[in-house]
C-alpha positions in Angstrom: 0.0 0.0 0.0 1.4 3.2 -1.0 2.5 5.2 2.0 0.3 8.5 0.9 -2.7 6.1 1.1 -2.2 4.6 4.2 -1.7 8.0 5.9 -5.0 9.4 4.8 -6.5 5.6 5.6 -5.4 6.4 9.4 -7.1 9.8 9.4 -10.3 8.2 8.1 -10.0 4.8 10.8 -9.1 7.4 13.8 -12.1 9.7 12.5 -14.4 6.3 12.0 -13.2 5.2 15.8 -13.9 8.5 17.7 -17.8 8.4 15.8 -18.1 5.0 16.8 -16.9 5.6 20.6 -18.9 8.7 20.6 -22.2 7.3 19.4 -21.7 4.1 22.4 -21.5 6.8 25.2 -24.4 8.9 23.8 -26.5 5.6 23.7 -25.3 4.5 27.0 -26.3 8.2 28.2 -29.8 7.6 26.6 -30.3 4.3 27.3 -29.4 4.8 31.4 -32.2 7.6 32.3 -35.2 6.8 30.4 -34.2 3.5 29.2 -34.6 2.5 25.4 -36.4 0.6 22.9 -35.3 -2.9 22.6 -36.4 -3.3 26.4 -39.2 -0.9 25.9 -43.2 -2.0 25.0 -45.8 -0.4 23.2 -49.1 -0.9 25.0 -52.6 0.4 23.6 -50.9 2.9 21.1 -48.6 4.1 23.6 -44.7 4.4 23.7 -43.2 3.2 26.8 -39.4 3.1 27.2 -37.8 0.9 30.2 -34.5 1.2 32.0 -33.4 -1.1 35.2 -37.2 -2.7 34.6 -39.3 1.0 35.2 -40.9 2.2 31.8 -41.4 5.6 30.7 -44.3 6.9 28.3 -42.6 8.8 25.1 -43.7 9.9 22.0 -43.6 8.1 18.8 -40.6 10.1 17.3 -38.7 9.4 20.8 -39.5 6.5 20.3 -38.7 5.7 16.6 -35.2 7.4 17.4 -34.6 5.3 20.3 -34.9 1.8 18.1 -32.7 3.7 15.1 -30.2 4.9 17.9 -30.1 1.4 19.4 -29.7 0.1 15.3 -26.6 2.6 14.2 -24.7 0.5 16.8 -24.5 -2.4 14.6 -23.1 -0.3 12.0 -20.2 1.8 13.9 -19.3 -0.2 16.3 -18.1 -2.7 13.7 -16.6 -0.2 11.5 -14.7 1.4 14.7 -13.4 -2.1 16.1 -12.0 -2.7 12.5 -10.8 0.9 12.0 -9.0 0.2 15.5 -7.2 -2.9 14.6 -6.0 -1.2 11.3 -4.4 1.6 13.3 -2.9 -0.9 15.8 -1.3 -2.5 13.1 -0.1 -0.3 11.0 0.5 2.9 14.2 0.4 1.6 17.5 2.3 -1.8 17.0 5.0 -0.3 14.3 6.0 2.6 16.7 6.2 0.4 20.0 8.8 -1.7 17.5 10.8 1.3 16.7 11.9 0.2 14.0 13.1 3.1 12.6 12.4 4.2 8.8 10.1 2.2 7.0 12.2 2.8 3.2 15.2 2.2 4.8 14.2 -0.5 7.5 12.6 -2.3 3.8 16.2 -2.1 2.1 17.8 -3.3 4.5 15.6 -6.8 5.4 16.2 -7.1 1.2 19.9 -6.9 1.7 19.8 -9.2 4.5 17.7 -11.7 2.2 19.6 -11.3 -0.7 22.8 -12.6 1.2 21.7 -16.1 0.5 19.1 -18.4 1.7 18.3 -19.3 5.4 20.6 -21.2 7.6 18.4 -21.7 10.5 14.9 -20.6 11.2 12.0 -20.8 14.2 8.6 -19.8 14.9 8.8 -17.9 18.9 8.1 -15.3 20.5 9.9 -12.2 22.1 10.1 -8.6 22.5 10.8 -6.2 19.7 11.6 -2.6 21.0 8.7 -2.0 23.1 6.1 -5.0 22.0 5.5 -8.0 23.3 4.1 -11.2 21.4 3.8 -14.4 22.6 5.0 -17.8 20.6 4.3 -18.6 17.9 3.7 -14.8 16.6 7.5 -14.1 15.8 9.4 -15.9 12.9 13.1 -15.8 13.4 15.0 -16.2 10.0 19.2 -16.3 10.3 20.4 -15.6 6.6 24.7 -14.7 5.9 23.8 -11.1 5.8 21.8 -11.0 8.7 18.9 -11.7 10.8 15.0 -10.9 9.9 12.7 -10.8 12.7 8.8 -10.6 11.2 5.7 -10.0 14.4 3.0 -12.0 12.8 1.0 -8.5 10.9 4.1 -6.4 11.0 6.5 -5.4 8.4 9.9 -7.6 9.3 12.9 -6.0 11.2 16.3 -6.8 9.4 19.8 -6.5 11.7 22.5 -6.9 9.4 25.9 -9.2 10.6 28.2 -6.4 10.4 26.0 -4.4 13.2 25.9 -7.2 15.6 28.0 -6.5 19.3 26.6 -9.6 21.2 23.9 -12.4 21.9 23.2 -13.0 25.4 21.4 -16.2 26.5 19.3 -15.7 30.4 16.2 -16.6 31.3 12.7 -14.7 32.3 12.0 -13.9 35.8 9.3 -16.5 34.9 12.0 -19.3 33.6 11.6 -19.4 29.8 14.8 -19.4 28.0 15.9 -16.1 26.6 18.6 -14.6 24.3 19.0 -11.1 23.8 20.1 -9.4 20.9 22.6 -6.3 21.0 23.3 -4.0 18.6 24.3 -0.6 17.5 22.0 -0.3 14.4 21.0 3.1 14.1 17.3 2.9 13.2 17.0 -0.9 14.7 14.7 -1.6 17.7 17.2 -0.6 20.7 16.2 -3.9 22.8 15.0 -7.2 20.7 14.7 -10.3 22.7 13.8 -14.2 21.6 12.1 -16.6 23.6 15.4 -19.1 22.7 17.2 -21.8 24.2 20.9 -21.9 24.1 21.1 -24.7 22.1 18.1 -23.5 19.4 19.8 -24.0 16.0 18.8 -19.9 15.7 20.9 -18.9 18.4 24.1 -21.0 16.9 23.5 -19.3 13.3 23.1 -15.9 14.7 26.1 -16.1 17.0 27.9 -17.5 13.9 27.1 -14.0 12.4 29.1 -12.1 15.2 31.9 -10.8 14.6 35.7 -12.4 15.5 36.6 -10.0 18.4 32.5 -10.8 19.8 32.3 -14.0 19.0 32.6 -15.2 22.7 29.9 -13.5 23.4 30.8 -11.0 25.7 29.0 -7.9 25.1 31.0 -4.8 23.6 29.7 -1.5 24.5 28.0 0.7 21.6 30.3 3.8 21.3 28.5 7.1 21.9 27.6 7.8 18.3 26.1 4.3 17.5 23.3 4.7 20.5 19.9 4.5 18.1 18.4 8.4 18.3 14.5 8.1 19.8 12.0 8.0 16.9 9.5 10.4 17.5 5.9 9.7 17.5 4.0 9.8 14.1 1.5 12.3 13.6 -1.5 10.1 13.5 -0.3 8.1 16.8 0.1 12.2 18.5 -3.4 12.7 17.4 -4.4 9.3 19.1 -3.3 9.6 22.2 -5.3 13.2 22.0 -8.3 11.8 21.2 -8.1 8.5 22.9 -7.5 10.7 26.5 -9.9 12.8 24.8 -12.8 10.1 24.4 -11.5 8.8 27.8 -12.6 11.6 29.7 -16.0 12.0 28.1 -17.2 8.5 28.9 -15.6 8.9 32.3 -18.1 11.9 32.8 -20.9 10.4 31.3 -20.5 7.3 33.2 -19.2 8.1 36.5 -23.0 9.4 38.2 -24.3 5.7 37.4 -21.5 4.1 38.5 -22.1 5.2 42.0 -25.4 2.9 41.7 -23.5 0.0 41.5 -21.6 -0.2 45.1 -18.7 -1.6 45.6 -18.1 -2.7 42.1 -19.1 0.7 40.9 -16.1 1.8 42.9 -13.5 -0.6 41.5 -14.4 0.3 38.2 -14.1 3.5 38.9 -11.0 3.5 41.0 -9.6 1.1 37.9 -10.5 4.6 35.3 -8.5 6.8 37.5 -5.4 4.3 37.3 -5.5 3.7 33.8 -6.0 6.9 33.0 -3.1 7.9 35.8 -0.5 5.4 34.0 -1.2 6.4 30.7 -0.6 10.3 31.4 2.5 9.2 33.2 3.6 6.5 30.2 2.9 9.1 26.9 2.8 12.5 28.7 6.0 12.4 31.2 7.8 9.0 30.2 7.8 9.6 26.5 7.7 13.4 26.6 10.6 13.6 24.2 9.3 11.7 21.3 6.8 14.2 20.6 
């Protein structure tokens, strides 16, 4: 897909989310004082609308709007959860990768490729800059050149031999077997990790790849001038963080006098809002605050 295209797709999929989120809350705002429709009765000729099991007597065009209302949700909140997975796939998940420049991150993988054909490949799973995907969502492929690195969905992640400073075999604080990749690619993910074992034939082939004076495996510090520089936030992914906080806050006010009603699991949820609300104006706002 041509990069102009997919831009102005990601305007139209934010724009298509934010009307679908919108138009739940405004139901959910109807739907919770008088009630609506679908749960609603018409009884000798007259309109009665029912919330928590108490009906209320509205006119025909109330009620005609209230069944149309209840209908458009079948139509945007479709079109919003697929216009949300197409951002997280082509936004969200490609900048928590950092993968650096799509052209030149797409030259590289067919350099790596080109090298020959694969000496050693796996299905895993790992951690590629800042994302996480479990096994079997990651293909490892070790080629002469290099090493590609494809998240099931994602464009692939090439990290030439030449570029390579160490691999570094631990394990999780939960026990799986691990082996780190170092690097001082500029444009690469700064931290990619595979859920290896030592002995995996991938983790021979890509320390094969290292070179002579690393080949132990002891880890050679980056000089100053290879550290990666932090890729800044796309536009579109700025402008979803805006809205999404945006959106956040409106059902939050919409929704927090009826969550009262509920008790003690109206409080949870609420208390869970604040927090996730809290950590994601820490994470994007003070954490991140230079990549915008």
């Amino acid at each position: 897909m041509p990069v102009r295209l997919r831009r102005q797709l990601q305007w139209v999929a934010l724009v298509v989310v934010a009307i679908g989120f919108l138009n739940f809350v405004w139901f959910f705002s109807e739907s919770s004082t008088i009630g609506d429709a679908q749960r609603g009765y018409i009884l000798d000729g007259r309109y009665y609308l029912v919330h928590a099991g108490v009906g209320t007597e509205v006119s025909r065009a109330t009620w005609d709007w209230s069944n149309l209302h209840a209908a458009s949700l079948f139509v945007t909140h479709p079109l919003a959860m697929a216009a949300g997975a197409f951002l997280l796939f082509t936004v969200v998940f490609p900048s928590m990768t950092r993968n650096g420049d799509a052209t030149v991150t797409a030259l590289r993988v067919q350099r790596i490729r080109a090298s020959g054909s694969a000496t050693a490949s796996q299905r895993t799973g790992g951690k590629v800059g800042e994302l996480r995907a479990t096994k079997p969502l990651v293909t490892v492929n070790v080629h002469p050149g290099g090493v590609v690195i494809k998240v099931i969905g994602l464009a692939p992640v090439g990290i030439e031999a030449a570029n390579l400073t160490s691999v570094v075999s631990s394990r999780s604080k939960f026990g799986t077997a691990t082996v780190r990749i170092l690097l001082r690619e500029i444009g690469a993910p700064p931290d990619i990790l595979l859920y290896l074992d030592e002995s995996s034939p991938v983790t021979t082939a890509i320390r094969s790849l290292l070179p002579l004076e690393t080949g132990s495996g002891a880890v050679r510090a980056p000089r100053v001038a290879d550290v990666p520089p932090v890729e800044p936030y796309p536009t579109v992914m700025k402008a979803m963080i805006i809205v999404g906080f945006g959106l956040s806050l409106v059902f939050a006010l919409v929704a927090w006098p009826f969550a009262g009603r509920l008790g003690g699991f109206g409080l949870i949820w609420s208390l869970g809002l604040v927090l996730i609300l809290g950590y994601n104006a820490w994470k994007y706002f003070i954490r991140d605050r230079h990549r915008w």
